[in-house]
C-alpha positions in Angstrom: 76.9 -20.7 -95.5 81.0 -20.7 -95.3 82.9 -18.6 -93.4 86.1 -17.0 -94.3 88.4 -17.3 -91.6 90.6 -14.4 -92.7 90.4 -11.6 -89.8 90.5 -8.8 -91.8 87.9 -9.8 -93.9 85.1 -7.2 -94.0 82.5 -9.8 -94.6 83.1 -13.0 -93.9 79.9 -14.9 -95.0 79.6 -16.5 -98.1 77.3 -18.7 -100.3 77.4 -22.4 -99.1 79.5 -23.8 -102.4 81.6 -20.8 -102.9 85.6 -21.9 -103.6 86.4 -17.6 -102.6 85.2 -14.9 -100.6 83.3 -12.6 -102.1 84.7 -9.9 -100.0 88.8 -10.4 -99.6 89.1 -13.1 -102.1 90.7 -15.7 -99.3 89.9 -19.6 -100.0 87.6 -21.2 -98.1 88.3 -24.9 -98.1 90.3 -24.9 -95.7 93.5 -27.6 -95.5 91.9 -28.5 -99.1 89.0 -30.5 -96.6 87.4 -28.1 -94.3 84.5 -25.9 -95.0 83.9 -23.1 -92.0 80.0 -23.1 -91.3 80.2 -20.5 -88.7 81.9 -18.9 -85.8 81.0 -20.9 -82.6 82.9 -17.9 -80.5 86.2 -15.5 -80.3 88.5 -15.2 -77.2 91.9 -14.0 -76.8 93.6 -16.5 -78.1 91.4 -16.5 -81.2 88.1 -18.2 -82.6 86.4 -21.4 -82.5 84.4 -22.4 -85.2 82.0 -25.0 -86.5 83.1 -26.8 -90.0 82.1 -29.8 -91.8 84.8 -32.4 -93.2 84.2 -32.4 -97.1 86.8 -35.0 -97.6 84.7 -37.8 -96.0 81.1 -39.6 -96.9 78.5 -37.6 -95.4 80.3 -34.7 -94.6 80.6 -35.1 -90.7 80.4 -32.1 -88.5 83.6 -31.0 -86.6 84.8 -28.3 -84.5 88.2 -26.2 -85.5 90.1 -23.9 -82.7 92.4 -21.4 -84.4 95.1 -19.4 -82.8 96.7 -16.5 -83.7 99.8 -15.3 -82.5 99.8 -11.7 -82.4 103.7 -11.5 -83.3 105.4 -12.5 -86.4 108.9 -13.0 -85.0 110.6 -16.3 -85.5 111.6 -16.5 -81.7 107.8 -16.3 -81.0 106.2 -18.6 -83.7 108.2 -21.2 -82.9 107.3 -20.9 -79.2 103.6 -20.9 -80.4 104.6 -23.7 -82.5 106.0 -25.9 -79.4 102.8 -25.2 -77.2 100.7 -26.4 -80.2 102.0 -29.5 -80.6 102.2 -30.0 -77.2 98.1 -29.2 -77.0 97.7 -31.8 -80.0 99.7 -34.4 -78.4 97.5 -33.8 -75.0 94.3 -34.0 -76.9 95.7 -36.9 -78.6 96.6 -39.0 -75.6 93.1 -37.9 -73.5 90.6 -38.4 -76.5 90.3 -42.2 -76.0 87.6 -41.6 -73.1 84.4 -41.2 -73.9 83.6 -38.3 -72.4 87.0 -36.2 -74.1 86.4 -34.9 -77.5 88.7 -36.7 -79.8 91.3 -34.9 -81.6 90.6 -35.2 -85.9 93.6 -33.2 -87.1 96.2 -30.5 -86.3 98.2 -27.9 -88.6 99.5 -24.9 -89.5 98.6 -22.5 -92.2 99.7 -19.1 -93.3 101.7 -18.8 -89.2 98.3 -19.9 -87.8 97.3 -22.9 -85.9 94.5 -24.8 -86.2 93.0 -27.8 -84.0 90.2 -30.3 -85.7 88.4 -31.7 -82.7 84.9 -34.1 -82.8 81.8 -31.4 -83.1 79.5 -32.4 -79.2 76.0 -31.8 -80.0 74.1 -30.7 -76.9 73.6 -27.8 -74.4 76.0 -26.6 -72.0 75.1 -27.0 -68.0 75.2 -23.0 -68.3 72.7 -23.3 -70.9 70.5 -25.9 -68.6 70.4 -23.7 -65.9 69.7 -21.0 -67.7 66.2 -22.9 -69.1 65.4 -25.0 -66.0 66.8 -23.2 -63.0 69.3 -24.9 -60.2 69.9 -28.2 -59.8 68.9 -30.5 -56.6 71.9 -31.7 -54.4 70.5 -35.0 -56.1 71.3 -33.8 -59.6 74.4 -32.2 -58.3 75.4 -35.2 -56.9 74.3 -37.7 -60.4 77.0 -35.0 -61.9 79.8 -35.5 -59.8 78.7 -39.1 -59.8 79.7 -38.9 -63.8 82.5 -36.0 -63.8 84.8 -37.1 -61.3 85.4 -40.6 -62.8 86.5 -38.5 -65.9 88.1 -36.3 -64.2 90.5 -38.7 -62.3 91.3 -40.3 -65.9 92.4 -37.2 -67.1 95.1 -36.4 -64.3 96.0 -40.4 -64.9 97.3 -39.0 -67.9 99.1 -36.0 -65.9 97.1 -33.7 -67.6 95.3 -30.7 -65.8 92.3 -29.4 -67.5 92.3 -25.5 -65.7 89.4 -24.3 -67.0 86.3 -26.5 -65.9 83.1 -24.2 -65.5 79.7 -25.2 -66.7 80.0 -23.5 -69.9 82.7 -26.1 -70.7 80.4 -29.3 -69.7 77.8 -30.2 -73.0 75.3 -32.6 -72.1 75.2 -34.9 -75.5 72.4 -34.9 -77.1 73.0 -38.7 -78.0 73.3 -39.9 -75.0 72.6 -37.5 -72.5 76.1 -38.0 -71.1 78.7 -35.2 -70.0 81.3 -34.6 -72.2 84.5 -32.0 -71.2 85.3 -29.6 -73.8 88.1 -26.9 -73.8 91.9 -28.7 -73.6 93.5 -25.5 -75.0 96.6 -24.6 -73.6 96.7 -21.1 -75.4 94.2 -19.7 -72.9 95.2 -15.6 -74.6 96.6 -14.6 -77.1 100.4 -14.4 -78.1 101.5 -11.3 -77.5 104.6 -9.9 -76.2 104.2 -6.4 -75.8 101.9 -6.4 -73.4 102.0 -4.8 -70.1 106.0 -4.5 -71.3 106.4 -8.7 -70.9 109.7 -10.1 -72.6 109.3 -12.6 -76.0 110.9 -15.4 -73.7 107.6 -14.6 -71.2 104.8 -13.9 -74.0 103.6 -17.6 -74.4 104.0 -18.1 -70.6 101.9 -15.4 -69.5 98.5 -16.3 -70.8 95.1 -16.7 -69.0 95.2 -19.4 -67.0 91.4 -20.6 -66.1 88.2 -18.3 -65.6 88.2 -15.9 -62.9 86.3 -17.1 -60.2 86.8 -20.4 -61.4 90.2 -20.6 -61.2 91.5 -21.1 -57.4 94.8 -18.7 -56.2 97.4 -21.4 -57.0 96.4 -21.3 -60.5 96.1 -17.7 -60.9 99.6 -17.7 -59.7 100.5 -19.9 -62.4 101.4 -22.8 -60.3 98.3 -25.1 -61.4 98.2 -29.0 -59.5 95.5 -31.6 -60.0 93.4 -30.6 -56.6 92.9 -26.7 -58.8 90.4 -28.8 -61.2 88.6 -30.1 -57.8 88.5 -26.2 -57.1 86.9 -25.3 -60.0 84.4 -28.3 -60.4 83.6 -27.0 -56.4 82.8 -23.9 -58.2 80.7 -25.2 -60.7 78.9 -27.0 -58.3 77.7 -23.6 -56.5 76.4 -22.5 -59.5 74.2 -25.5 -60.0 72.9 -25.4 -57.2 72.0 -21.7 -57.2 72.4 -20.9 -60.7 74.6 -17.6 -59.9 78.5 -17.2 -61.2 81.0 -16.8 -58.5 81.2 -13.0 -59.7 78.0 -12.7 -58.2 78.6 -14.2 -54.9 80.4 -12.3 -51.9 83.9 -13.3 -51.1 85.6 -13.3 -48.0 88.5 -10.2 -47.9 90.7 -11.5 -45.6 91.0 -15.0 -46.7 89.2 -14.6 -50.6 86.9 -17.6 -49.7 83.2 -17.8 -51.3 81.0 -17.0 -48.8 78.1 -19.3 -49.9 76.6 -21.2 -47.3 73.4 -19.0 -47.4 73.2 -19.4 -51.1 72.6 -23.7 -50.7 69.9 -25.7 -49.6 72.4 -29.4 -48.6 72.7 -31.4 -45.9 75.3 -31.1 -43.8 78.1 -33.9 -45.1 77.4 -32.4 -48.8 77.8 -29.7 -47.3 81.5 -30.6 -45.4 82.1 -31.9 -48.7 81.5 -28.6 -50.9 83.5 -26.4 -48.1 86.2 -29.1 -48.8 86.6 -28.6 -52.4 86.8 -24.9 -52.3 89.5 -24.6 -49.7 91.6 -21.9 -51.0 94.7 -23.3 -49.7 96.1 -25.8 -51.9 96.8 -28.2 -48.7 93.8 -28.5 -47.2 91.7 -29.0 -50.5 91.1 -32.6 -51.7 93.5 -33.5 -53.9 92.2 -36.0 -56.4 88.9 -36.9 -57.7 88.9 -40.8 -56.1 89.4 -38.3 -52.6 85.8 -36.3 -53.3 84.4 -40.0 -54.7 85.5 -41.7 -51.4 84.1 -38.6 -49.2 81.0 -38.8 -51.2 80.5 -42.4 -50.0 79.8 -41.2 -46.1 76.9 -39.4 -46.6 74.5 -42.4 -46.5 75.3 -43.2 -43.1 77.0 -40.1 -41.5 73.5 -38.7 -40.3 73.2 -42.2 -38.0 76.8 -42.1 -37.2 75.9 -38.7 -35.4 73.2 -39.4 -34.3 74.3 -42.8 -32.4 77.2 -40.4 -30.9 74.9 -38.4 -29.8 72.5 -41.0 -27.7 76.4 -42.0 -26.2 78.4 -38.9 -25.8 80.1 -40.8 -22.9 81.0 -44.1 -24.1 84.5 -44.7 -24.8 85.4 -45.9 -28.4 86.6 -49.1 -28.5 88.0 -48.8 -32.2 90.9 -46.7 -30.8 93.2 -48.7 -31.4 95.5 -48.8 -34.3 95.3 -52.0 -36.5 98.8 -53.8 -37.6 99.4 -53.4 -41.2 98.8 -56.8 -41.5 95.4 -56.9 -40.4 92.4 -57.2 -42.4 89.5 -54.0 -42.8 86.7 -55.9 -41.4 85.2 -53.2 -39.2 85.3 -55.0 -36.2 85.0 -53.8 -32.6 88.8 -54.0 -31.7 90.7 -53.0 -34.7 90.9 -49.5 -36.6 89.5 -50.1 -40.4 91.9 -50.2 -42.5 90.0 -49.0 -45.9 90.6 -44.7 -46.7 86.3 -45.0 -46.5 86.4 -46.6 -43.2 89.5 -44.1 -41.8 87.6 -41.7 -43.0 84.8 -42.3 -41.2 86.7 -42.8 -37.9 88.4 -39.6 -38.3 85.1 -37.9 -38.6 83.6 -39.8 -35.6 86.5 -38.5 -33.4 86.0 -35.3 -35.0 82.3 -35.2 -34.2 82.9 -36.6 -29.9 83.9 -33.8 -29.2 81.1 -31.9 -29.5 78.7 -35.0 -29.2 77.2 -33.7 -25.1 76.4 -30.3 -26.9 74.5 -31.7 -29.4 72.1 -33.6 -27.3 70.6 -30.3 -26.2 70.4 -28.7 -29.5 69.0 -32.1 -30.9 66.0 -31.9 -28.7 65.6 -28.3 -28.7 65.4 -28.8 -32.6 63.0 -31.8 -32.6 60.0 -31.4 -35.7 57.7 -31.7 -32.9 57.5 -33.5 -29.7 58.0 -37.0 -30.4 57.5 -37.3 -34.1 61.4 -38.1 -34.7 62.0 -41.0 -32.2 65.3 -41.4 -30.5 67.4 -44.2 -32.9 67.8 -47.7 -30.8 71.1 -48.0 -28.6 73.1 -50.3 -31.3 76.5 -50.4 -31.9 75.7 -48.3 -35.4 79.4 -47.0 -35.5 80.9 -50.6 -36.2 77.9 -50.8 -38.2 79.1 -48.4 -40.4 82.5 -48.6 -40.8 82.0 -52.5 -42.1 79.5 -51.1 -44.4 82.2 -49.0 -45.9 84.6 -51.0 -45.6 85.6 -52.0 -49.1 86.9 -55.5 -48.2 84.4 -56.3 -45.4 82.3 -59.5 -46.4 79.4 -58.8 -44.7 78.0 -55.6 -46.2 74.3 -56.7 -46.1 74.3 -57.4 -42.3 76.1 -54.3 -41.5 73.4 -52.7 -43.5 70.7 -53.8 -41.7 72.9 -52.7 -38.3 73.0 -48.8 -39.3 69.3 -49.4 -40.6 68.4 -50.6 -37.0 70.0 -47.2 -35.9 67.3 -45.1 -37.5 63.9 -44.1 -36.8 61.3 -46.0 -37.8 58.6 -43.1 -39.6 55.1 -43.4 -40.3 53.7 -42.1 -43.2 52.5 -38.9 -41.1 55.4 -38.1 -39.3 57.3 -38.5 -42.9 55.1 -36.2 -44.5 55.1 -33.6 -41.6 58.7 -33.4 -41.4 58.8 -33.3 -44.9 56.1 -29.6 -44.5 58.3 -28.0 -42.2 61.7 -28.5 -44.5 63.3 -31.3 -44.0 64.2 -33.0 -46.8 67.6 -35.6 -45.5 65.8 -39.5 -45.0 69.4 -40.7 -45.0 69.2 -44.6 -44.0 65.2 -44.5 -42.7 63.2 -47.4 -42.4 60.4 -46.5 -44.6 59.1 -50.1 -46.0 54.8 -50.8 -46.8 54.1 -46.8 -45.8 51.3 -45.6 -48.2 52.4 -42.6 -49.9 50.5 -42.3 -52.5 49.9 -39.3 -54.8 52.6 -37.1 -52.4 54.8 -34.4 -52.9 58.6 -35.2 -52.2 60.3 -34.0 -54.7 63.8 -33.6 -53.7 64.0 -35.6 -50.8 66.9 -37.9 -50.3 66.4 -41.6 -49.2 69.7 -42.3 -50.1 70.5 -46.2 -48.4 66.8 -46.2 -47.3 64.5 -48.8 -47.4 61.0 -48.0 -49.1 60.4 -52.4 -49.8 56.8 -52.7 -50.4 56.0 -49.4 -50.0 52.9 -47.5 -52.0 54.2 -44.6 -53.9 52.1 -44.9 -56.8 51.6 -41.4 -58.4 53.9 -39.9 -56.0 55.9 -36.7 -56.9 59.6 -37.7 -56.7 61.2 -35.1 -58.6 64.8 -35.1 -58.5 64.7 -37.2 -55.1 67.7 -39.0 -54.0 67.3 -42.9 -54.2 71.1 -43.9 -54.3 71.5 -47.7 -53.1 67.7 -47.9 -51.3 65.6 -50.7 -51.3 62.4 -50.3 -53.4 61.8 -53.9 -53.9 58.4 -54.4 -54.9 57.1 -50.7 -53.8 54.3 -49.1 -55.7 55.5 -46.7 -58.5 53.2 -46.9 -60.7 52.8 -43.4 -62.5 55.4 -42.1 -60.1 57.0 -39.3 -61.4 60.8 -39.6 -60.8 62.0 -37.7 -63.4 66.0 -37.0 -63.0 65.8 -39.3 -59.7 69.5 -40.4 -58.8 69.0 -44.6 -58.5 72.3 -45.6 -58.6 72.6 -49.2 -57.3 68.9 -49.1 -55.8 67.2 -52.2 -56.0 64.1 -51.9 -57.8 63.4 -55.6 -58.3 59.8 -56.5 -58.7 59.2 -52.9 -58.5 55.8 -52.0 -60.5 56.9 -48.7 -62.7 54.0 -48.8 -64.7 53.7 -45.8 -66.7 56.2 -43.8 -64.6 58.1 -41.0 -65.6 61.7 -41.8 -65.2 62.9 -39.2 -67.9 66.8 -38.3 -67.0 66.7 -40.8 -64.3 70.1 -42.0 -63.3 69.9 -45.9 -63.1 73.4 -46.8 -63.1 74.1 -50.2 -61.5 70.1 -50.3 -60.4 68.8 -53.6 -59.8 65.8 -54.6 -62.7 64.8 -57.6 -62.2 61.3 -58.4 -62.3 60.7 -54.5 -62.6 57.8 -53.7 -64.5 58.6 -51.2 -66.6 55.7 -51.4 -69.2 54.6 -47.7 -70.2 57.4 -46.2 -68.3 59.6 -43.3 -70.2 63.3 -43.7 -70.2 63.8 -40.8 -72.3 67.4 -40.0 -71.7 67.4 -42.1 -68.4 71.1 -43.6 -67.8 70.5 -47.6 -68.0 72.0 -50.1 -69.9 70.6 -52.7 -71.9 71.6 -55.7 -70.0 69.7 -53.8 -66.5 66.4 -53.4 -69.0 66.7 -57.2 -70.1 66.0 -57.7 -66.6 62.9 -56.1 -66.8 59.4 -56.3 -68.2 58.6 -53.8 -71.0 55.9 -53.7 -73.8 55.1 -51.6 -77.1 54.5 -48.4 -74.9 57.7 -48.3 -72.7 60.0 -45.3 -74.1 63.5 -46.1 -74.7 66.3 -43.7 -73.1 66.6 -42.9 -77.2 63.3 -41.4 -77.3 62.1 -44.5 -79.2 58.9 -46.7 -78.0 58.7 -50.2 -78.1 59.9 -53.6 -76.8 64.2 -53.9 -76.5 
């Protein structure tokens, strides 16, 4: 079919080769290269529709934005003009990343403006959720694990997006990876009559972001980088509950979300979350690498509290202030120099303060008496603040410290606690448990260690498996479909036939890993990581295909 992209036009669908509308005459090739397939949607600002390039071999699929301005004076087209060309030359500059729809073409025609952009075959997040249901704080954490790189590329270019909502994330179909649509600057149309508004205000008073989306700084017009952490906090909400923000309640005095009751996160996620959707501009974080390097805590924060809490008295002997000179090593009598490592310390002093009150409400709120043991008196602080520390040499060793500060579980006392709700394993010592054929979908072992342990047709679900230790466990027939394995170290691992559909393997440790059988359909792994492995004629590729790589 084309489309005739006049907006008068009483009928705008045509036969698929026709050079004319049947209805108002108008051509349809448009820019002598473009034929209009459909309309992809209408806004304010105008339409958005899918095209195909007739000019090039194979006709390629692309996407074309028009905008209309709704006045015809010079004064205003030329203002329309300006903020086009300063769209193009922002798509431009930001459609080198991979994740940024490049920019094809830009023009005007008849005093209307049109953007060629690359078509992005996929669904929306809105669309996922929508046909799944809510993410885990394992998925939610795999996105921001792949947003907020891209998002911190595009304010390198000092470009603020404004309007990031999960109708504007497509999952590509290609590659299963995230791709940020929606640059326009235009966010209404032009139109200066409006509510009585000036020609020299019309272009300067369009939308500005989604409602609900969009945080009070932006709505005032006065958008900075930390209003795209804002909305991302936003989008985050309604993956994990699948509702808009205009269906959530809002505080009155202070026009904060009230969503705590809506999510199902631990605590840090949840410090983190609250952090993002600060409605004051000051407190929020205010770059991406910020929420990235806050992210970072969470696999030891739950051992950090809980060694504060076995020593509510003991004085802190990282008190005092390093010299600028000094190196981040984490050591006992010098303050860490890394942001992760200040960050951690400024948590821990947060955290004293209430440490003595914790102790009661920590036993009062044991699983049962005895089935969580009491973590070992170590110095797990240090431990974890040289863990974080980006510059500290001994990572592994400081590991094994803030391991050596968690319980040790049985395989009954796992699955108990696991029965009555709790789903954080943060940093456990879980290695050679048999856990066969269980149920723990959603459970997060993030920095745990699982080595040797039997999991073989276990139910792991969206679980969170970020940077444990799974060397030679059991997985055979596992299903860990969307399971977050970032830098986990899977090597020797026997994955026999598991489902790891979705998975995120990014920086995972392969080798030896049998993966012969397993499905990688859409799983995020590179080829050098699956070189490492063993595969045969019936492992699925993350391209759908089967076979050996």
């Amino acid at each position: 079919m084309s489309y005739c992209l006049n907006p008068a036009c009483p009928n705008p669908e045509n036969a698929i080769h026709a050079e004319r509308c049947q209805a108002c005459g108008s051509k349809l090739l448009l820019y002598n290269r473009y034929r209009v397939l459909q309309s992809l949607g209408q806004g304010g600002f105008g339409a958005t529709f899918l095209a195909r390039e007739e000019a090039l071999p194979g006709h390629p699929y692309c996407v074309i934005k028009q905008l209309r301005p709704a006045a015809s004076s010079p004064h205003v087209l030329q203002m329309a003009r300006d903020l086009f060309e300063r769209e193009a030359k922002t798509l431009g500059k930001i459609g080198n990343h991979p994740q940024v729809p490049r920019l094809l073409n830009y023009f005007e025609v008849n005093q209307e403006f049109y953007l060629v952009q690359e078509y992005i075959s996929g669904s929306t997040l809105q669309q996922e959720v929508k046909r799944s249901g809510p993410f885990s704080e394992a998925g939610v954490k795999q996105f921001l694990s792949e947003v907020l790189p891209m998002l911190q590329y595009i304010h390198s270019q000092q470009v603020i997006h404004r309007d990031i909502k999960p109708a504007n994330l497509i999952r590509r179909a290609q590659d299963r990876k995230l791709v940020l649509i929606d640059f326009g600057a235009v966010k209404d149309q032009v139109n200066p009559t409006r509510m009585g508004a000036t020609e020299q205000t019309a272009l300067t008073a369009y939308a500005i972001g989604t409602p609900g989306y969009a945080p009070p700084e932006q709505m005032a017009m006065r958008p900075v980088y930390a209003s795209d952490i804002y909305a991302l906090g936003v989008t985050c909400l309604y993956l994990l509950t699948g509702k808009s923000p205009k269906d959530m309640d809002y505080d009155p005095a202070t026009g904060e979300i009230l969503w705590r009751n809506q999510v199902h996160v631990s605590d840090h996620f949840t410090d983190v979350l609250k952090k993002m959707l600060e409605v004051s501009v000051r407190h929020r974080y205010q770059q991406a690498n910020d929420v990235l390097r806050a992210l970072d805590l969470e696999p030891y924060l739950d051992s950090l509290a809980r060694s504060m809490v076995s020593q509510p008295s003991r004085p802190s002997r990282q008190s005092h202030a390093a010299s600028a000179g000094d190196s981040a090593e984490g050591t006992l009598n010098s303050m860490p120099s890394s942001p992760t490592a200040r960050m951690a310390a400024a948590i821990r002093a947060r955290q004293a303060a209430k440490a003595v009150g914790d102790v009661a409400r920590s036993d009062a709120t044991s699983l049962q008496s005895g089935s969580l043991r009491r973590p070992t008196l170590v110095q797990g602080a240090t431990a974890v603040t040289a863990l974080h520390s980006k510059e500290s040499p001994s990572r592994d060793s400081a590991t094994r410290a803030v391991m050596a500060n968690s319980a040790r579980l049985t395989a009954e006392e796992l699955l108990s606690a696991y029965a009555k709700g709790k789903r954080d394993f943060t940093c456990h010592d879980l290695s050679a448990l048999n856990l066969s054929k269980t149920n723990l979908s959603g459970a997060n072992f993030h920095q745990s260690t699982l080595q040797k342990s039997n999991l073989q047709g276990a139910n792991l679900l969206n679980a969170d498996f970020g940077r444990a230790s799974l060397s030679q466990a059991l997985l055979k027939n596992a299903k860990l479909a969307r399971a977050y394995l970032s830098h986990a170290d899977l090597a020797g691992a026997d994955l026999r036939g598991a489902d790891l559909s979705y998975a995120y393997l990014s920086h995972a440790n392969l080798r030896g890993a049998n993966l012969c059988g397993a499905d990688l359909t859409g799983a995020k792994v590179s080829d050098e990581q699956l070189a490492m492995a063993r595969t045969n004629w019936a492992t699925v590729h993350p391209s759908g295909k089967r076979g050996l790589w």
